[in-house]
Steps between C-alpha positions, in 0.01 A plus 500: 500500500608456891621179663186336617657246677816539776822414373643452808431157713632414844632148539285390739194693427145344450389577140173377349489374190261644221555294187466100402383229631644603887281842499428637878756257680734671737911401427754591668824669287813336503694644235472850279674497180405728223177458417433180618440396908529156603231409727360236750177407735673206652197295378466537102808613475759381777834625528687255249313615221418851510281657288626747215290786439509848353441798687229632336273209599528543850397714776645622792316500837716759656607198819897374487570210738824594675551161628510329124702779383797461725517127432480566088761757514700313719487181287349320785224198379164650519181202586184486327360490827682837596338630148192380607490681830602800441271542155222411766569718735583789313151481271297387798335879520501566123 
C-alpha cells in the first residue's frame, strides 16, 4: 500500500492537524525527527512547550513561512506572537 501521507515536512511549514483533541488547528513545524514533528500555534501550544506529534496525523497545507524558518534553523527565539501571525496570514485564503 502507498504512503498516504508526506514524509517529508518543512520546518516552518503550516500543517493541520487531523487527529485528537486539536483536530483542524493550524501549527506551525519546528522540528522533524523521524516520525514525529514538534509543533506550535503560539496559543495552545506556545513555543516552550511544543507539541509532539506523529506524522501521520497531520496534514500539510502546501504554505512554508520563510521568515520562521530562518529564525528555527538559525537557533534564533521564535514568539508566539510571530507563530500567531504568520499561521494567520498564511491560512487567511484557505
Amino acid at each position: 500500500m502507498e504512503n498516504a501521507h508526506p514524509t517529508d515536512f518543512k520546518v516552518g511549514e503550516i500543517v493541520i492537524s487531523k487527529a485528537g483533541r486539536d483536530s483542524g488547528r493550524y501549527f506551525v513545524v519546528m522540528w522533524d525527527k523521524n516520525e514525529y514533528l514538534g509543533l506550535c500555534d503560539g496559543d495552545l501550544r506556545k513555543t516552550d512547550k511544543v507539541k509532539r506529534k506523529k506524522k501521520k496525523h497531520v496534514k500539510t497545507t502546501g504554505k512554508v513561512c520563510e521568515y520562521l524558518n530562518g529564525k528555527i534553523e538559525s537557533g534564533a527565539k521564535v514568539t508566539n506572537s510571530e507563530l500567531r501571525r504568520s499561521i494567520s496570514e498564511l491560512t487567511a485564503d484557505i
